[in-house]
Structures are given as structure tokens and as C-alpha cells.
N, C-alpha and C positions, 0 to 999 in steps of 0.2 A: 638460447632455447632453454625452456623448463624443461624439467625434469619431472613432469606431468602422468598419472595415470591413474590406471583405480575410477576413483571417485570423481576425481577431477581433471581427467583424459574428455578431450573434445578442442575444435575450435570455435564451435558457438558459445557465449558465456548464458547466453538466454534458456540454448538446448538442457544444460547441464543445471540451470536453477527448476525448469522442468523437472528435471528427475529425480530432484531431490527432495523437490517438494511433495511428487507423485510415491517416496518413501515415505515421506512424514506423513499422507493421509492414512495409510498403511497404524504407523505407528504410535502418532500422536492422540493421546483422549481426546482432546478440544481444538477445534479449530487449530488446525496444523498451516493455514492461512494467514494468520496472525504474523501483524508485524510491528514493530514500536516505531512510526514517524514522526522523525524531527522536523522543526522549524524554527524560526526566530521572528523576535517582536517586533515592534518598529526601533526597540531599544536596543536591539543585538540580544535578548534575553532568551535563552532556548527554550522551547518547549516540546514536550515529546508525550506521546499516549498512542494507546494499541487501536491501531485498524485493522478489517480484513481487506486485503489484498483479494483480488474477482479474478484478473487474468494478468498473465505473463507472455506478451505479444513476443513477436520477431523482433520489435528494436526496443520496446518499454514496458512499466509495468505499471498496469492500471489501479486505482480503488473510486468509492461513492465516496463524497458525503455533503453534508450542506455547505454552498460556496460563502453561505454569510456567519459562519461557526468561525472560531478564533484559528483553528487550523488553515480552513481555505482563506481568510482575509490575510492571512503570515504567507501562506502561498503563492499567494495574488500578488501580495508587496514585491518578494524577495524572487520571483519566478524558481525557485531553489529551494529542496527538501533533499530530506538524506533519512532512508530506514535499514532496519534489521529485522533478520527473521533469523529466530533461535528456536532451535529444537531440542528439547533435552533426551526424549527418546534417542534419537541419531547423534547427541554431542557435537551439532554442526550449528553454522549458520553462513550466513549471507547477507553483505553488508551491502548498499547501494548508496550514492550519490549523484543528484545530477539535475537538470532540468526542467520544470515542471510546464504542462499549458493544460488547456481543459479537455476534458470529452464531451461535449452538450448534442451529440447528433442522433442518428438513428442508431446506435449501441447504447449511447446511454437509454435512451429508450427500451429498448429489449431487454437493459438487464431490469430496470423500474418496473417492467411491467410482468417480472420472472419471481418477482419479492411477490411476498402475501400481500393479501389486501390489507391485512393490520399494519403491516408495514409499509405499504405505500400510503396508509392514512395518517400514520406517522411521519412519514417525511415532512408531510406537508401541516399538522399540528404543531411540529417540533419546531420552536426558535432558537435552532441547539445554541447553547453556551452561553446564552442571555441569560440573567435570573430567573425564578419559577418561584411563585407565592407558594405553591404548594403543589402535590402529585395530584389533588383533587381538581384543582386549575388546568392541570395537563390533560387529565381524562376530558374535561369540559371540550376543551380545545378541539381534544382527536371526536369528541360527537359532534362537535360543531360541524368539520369537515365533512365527515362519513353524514351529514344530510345537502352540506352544500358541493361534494363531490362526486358524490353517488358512489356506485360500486364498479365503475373503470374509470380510477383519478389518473387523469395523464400528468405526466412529470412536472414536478414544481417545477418553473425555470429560475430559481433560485438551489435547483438540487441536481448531482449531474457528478462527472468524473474528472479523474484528475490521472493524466499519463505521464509518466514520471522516465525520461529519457535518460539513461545511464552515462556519463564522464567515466565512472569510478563502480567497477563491482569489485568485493573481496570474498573470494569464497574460503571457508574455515573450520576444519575439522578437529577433534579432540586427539590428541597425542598423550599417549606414557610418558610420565614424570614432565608433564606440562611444556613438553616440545610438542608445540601444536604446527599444525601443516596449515600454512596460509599461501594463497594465491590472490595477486592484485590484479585486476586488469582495469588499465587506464587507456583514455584516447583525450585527444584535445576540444573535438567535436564527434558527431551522429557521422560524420563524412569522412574521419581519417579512422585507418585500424588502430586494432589494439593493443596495447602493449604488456606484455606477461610476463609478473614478476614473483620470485617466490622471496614472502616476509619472513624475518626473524620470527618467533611465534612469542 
């Protein structure tokens, strides 16, 4: 048994990334959402850039973005990503790894259709992570769309979410003289409990 409380008192680990994050709206200037997700190439080569994170379910935790961007094609390969959310207001963060599959139904749907219309027109102009001759070539693209979309584009099916099933959460607080308070929680799979461990910091 830890030795758990405070911050990091509960036996949900999903409850307790809630409320942590429901501080950093609180605290953080920008996008307190923000998360740095990893992935790997077909060469084992990692790559990692900031997403925002949409929701934090009862077993996973979701984000958008285009499934034909270098991110989703790494995702799709490896069914496996692993992110971070650091808050510097709070001195905390929250480490996640684990397994990945899509969200393409009637959720992704509702949050597509909760973005602005620049931004749903975006989705669907963007070949994110392709080259681009130019930003003028991009603007072209996004009025191409907004005359062959109109003004309610339903979801690329090229654009859509990604739920990210936990193995491995760390939650991790700032400590005096660099003893920092870490908590692991691992499970084998979605179907066994978890296991709680308190790290070296």
C-alpha cells in the first residue's frame, strides 16, 4: 500500500487526472490541455509534438487529428503512443502510455461539428504533414473546400480521434530540493487492476 494523499489520494487514476487538470484550467495561460505525444517511425525513430487532449473518459484519453499526418500513420503502425501533460503553474504532470485504436463514430462527429467552421474547413484543406509550396497554396485549398463543402462539412473520413487506453499512468509532483513525489500505476491489460507504486523522484 502507498502511502497516497493530498493530490494524489483516490483509487481512480482517470478521477484524479480530472482534477488536475480541472486546476490547470484554473491556472494555466494557454491551453492547460496540452500534451507532448510520442510515437515511433517505421524505423524505431521517435517523434513527439504538442496536441490538445478533448476528453479524459472512464478508461482513456482521447484527442483529433488527421489519420494520414506522420502522427496517425506512427499510430496506426505501432497501435502504441505514450504522452505528457506538464504544467508549470502547478509544478506537475502526468505521464501516460499504452494502447491506441480510433474514434471515427458519432463522438467524433460532435466534437467536428463543435470546432468553428474555419476550422472544420481546415480539416478537410489540410494534407497535414505533406509539403506546402506555399501558405498562399493553403489559403487556395481551404476556398476550394468552403465552395465544394458549403457551410455544414461533415467529417473528413480521413479526420477523426484517437483513444489512447492506459498500461502505465505516472502522476508527478514538484518536491523541495528536487525530491519530487511520483506515483506509477501499471496493469498488464484494460481487464486486470492496477498496480501502485511510489518512484524514486
Amino acid at each position: 500500500m502507498t502511502d497516497r494523499s493530498g493530490i494524489f489520494a483516490g483509487d481512480n487514476p482517470f478521477a484524479i487526472a480530472r482534477a488536475w487538470l480541472a486546476e490547470a484550467e484554473v491556472t494555466e495561460p494557454n491551453d492547460p490541455n496540452a500534451i507532448a505525444m510520442a510515437t515511433v517511425d517505421p524505423d524505431g525513430l521517435p517523434n513527439v509534438r504538442m496536441v490538445l487532449l478533448k476528453e479524459i473518459e472512464d478508461a482513456a484519453f482521447v484527442f483529433y487529428t488527421n489519420y494520414t499526418s506522420a502522427k496517425g500513420r506512427e499510430i496506426e503502425a505501432a497501435g502504441k503512443a505514450a504522452f505528457v501533460m506538464h504544467w508549470k503553474s502547478l509544478r506537475r504532470q502526468i505521464r501516460v502510455r499504452g494502447t491506441v485504436t480510433r474514434e471515427e463514430g458519432p463522438q467524433a462527429d460532435a466534437y467536428y461539428n463543435s470546432r468553428s467552421l474555419q476550422s472544420r474547413l481546415g480539416a478537410w484543406a489540410s494534407h497535414q504533414s505533406q509539403p506546402l509550396a506555399s501558405r498562399g497554396a493553403l489559403m487556395a485549398e481551404v476556398a476550394k473546400v468552403t465552395v465544394t463543402q458549403g457551410p455544414m462539412p461533415k467529417r473528413p473520413p480521413f479526420w477523426g480521434g484517437f483513444r489512447i487506453t492506459p498500461v502505465e499512468i505516472e502522476f508527478w509532483a514538484d518536491g523541495a530540493f528536487r525530491l519530487h513525489d511520483r506515483f506509477r500505476w501499471t496493469r498488464a491489460s484494460q481487464a486486470d487492476p492496477w498496480e501502485i507504486k511510489r518512484l524514486n523522484p
